[in-house]
DOMIVEX-356751 format. One record per residue: residue number from 1; x, y, z of N, C-alpha, C, CB in turn. Coordinates in Angstrom, 1 decimal. Last residue first. Glycine has a CB too. Layout:
<lumkols>
[NUM,[X,Y,Z],[X,Y,Z],[X,Y,Z],[X,Y,Z]]
...
</lumkols>
This chain:
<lumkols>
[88,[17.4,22.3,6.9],[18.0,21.9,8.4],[19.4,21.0,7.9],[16.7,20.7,9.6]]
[87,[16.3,25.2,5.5],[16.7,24.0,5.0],[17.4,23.8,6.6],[17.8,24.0,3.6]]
[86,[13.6,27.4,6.4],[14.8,27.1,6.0],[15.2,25.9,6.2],[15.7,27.7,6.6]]
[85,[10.4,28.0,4.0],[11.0,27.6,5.5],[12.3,26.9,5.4],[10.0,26.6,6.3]]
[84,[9.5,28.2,1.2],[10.4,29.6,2.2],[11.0,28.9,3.4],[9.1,31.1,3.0]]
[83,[8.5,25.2,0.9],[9.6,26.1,0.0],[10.7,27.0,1.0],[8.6,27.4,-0.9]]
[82,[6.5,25.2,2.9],[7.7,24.7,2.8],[8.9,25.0,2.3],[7.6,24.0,2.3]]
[81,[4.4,27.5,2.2],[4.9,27.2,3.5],[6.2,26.5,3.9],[4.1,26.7,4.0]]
[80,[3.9,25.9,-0.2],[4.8,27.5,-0.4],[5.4,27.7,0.7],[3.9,28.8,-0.6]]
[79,[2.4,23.7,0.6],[3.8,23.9,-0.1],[4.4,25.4,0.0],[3.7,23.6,-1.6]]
[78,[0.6,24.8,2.1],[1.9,24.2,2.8],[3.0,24.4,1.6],[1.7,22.6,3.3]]
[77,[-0.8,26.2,-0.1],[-0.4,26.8,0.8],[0.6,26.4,1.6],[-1.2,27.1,1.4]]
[76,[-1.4,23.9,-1.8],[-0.4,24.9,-2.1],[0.0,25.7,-1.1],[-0.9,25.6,-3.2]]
[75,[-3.1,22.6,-0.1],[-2.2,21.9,-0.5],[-0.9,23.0,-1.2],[-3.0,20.9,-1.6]]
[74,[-5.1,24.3,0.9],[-4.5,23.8,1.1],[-3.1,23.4,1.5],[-4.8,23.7,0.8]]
[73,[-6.2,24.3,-2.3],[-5.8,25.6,-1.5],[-4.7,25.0,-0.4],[-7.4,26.4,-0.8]]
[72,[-7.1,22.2,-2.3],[-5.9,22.4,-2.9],[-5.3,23.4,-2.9],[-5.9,22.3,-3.8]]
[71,[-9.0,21.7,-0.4],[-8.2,21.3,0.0],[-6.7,21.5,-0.7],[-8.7,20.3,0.3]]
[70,[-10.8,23.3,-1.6],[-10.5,24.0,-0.5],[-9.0,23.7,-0.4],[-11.3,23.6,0.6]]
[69,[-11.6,21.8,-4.0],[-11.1,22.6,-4.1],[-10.3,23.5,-2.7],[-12.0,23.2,-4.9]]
[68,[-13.0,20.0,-2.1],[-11.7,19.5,-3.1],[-11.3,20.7,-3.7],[-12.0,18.3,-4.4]]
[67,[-15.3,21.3,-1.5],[-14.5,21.2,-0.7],[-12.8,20.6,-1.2],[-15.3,20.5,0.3]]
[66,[-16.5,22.2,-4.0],[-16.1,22.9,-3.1],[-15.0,22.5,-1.9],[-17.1,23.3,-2.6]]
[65,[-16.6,19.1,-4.9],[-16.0,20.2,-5.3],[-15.3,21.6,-4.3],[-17.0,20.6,-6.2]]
[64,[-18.8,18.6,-2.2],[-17.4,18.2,-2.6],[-16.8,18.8,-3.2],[-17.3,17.2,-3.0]]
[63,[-20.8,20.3,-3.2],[-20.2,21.0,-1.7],[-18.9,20.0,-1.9],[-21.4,20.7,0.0]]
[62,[-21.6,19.5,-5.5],[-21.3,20.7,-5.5],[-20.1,21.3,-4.1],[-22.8,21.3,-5.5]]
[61,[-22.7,16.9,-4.7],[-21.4,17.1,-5.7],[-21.0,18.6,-5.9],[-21.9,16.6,-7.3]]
[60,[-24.8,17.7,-2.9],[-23.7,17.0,-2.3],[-22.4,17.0,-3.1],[-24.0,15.7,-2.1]]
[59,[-26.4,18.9,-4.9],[-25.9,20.0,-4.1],[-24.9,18.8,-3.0],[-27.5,21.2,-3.2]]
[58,[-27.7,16.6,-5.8],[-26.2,17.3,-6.9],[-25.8,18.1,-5.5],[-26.6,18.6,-8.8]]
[57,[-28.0,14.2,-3.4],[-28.4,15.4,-4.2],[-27.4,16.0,-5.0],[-28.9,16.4,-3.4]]
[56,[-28.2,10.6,-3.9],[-27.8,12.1,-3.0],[-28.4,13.0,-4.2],[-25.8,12.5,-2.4]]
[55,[-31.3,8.6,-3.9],[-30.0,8.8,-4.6],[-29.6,10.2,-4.0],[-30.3,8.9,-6.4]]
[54,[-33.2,7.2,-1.5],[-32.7,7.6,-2.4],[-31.3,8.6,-3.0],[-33.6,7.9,-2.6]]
[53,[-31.1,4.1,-2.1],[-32.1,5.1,-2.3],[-32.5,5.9,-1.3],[-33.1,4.6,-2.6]]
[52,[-27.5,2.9,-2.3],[-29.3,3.2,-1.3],[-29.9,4.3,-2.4],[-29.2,4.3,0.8]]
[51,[-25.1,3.2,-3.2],[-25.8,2.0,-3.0],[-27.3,2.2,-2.7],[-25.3,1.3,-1.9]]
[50,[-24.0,6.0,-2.3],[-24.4,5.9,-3.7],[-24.8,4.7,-4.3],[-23.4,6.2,-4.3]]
[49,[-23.7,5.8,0.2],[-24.7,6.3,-0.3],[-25.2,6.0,-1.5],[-24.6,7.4,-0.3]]
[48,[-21.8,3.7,0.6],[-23.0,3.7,0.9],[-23.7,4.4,0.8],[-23.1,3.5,1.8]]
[47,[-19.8,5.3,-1.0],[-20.1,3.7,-1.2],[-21.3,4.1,-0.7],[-19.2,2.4,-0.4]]
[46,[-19.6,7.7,1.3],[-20.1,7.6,0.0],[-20.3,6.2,-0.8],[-19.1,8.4,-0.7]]
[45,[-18.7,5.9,3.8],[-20.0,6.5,3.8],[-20.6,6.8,2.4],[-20.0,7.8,4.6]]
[44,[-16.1,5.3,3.1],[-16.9,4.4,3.1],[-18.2,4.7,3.2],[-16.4,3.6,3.8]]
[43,[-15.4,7.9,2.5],[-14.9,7.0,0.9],[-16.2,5.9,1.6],[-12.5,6.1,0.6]]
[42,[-15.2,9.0,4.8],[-15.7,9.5,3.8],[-15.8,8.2,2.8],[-14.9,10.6,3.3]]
[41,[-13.1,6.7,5.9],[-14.6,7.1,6.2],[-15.6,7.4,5.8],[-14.7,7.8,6.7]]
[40,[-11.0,7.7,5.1],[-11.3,6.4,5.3],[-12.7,6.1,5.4],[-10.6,6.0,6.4]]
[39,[-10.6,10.4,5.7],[-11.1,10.0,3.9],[-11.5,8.3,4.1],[-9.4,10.3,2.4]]
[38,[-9.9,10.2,8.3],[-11.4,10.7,7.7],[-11.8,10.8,6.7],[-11.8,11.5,7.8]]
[37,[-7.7,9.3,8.2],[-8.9,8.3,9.1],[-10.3,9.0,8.5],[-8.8,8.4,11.2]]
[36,[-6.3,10.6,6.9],[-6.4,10.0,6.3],[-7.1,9.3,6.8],[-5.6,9.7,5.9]]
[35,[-6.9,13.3,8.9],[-7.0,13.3,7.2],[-6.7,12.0,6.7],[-6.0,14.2,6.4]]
[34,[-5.4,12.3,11.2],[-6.4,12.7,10.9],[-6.9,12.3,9.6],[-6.2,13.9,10.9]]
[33,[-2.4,11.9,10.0],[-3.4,10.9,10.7],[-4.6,10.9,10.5],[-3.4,10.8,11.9]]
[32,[-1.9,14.5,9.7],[-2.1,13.6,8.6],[-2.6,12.2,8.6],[-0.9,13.6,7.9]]
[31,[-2.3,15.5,12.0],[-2.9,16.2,11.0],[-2.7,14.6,9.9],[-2.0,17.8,10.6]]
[30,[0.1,14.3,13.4],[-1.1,13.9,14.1],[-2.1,14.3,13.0],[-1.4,14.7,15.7]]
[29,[2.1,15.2,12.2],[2.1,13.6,12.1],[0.9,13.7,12.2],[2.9,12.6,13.2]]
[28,[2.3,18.0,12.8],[2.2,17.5,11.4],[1.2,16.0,11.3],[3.8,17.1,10.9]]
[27,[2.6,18.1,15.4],[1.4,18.5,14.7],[1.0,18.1,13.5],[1.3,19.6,14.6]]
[26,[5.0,16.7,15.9],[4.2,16.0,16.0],[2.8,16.4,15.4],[4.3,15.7,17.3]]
[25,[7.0,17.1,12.4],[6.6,17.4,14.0],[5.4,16.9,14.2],[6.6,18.9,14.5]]
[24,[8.8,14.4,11.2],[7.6,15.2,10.9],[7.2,15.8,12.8],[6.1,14.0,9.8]]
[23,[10.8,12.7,10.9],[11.1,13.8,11.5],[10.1,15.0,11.2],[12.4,14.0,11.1]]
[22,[9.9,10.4,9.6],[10.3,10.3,11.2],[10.0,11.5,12.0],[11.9,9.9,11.4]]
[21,[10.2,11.1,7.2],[8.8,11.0,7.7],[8.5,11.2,8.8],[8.2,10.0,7.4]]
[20,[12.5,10.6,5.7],[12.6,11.3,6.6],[11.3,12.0,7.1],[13.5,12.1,6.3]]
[19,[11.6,7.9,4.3],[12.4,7.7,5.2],[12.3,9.0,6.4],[13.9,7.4,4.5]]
[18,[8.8,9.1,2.6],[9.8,8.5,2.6],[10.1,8.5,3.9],[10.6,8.9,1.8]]
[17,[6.0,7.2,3.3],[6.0,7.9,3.5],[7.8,7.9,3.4],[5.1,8.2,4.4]]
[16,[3.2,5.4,0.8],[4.4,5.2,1.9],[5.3,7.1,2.1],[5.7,3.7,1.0]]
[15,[-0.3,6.1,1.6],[0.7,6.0,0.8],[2.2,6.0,1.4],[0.6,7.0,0.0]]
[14,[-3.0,4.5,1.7],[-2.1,5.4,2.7],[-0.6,5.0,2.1],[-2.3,5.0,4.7]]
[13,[-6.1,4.8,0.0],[-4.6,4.2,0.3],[-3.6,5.2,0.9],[-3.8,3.6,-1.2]]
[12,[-9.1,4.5,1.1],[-8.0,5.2,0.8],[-6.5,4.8,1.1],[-8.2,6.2,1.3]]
[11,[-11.0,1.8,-0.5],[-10.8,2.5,0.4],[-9.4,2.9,0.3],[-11.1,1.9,1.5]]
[10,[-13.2,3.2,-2.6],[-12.2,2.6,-2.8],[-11.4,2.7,-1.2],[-11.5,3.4,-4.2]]
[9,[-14.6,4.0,-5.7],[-14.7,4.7,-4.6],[-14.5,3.4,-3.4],[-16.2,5.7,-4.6]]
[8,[-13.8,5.8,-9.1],[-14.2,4.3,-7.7],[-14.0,4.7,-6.6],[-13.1,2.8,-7.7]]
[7,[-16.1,7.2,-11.0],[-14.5,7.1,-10.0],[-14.9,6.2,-9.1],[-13.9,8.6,-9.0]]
[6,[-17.0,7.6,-13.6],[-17.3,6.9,-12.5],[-16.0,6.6,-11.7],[-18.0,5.7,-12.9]]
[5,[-18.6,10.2,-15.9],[-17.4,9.5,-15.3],[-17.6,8.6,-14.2],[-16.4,10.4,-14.9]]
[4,[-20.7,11.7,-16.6],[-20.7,10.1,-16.9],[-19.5,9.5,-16.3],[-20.6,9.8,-18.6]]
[3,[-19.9,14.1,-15.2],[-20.9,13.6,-14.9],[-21.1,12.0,-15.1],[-21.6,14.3,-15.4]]
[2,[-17.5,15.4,-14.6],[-18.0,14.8,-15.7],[-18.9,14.5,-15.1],[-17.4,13.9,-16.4]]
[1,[-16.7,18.4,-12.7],[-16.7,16.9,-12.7],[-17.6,16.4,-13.8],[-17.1,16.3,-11.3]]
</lumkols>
């Protein structure tokens, strides 16, 4: 991450979901509920850190990375999980 860069920090937009969204199983649905109440959260706790003194520690920019990297792990793993899984 740049360092001079400044990403806004923003509350998270819940993006539209197409039409066949309906037909997400319920583990799915409930997971992505999840994850978006807790970037809701995240996003608003960071604001408030990055307002106060004193200032976080790099080892907080370290463990985000880490963890944004986790999540693209993740992110590829369902996909691939999708891909192989048969067409209905």
């Amino acid at each position: 991450m740049n360092p001079t860069s400044q990403p806004i920090i923003a509350q998270f937009e819940i993006p539209n979901f197409p039409a066949n969204a309906a037909s997400l199983d319920r583990q799915s649905a409930l997971l992505i509920e999840n994850i978006r109440h807790t970037l809701t959260i995240h996003a608003e706790m960071f604001r408030r850190i990055l307002e106060t003194t004193p200032r976080p520690s790099l080892m907080l920019a370290e463990l985000l990375e880490d963890a944004g990297n986790r999540y693209i792990d993740f992110s590829e793993l369902v996909c691939n999980a999708s891909l192989r899984s048969p067409k209905d």
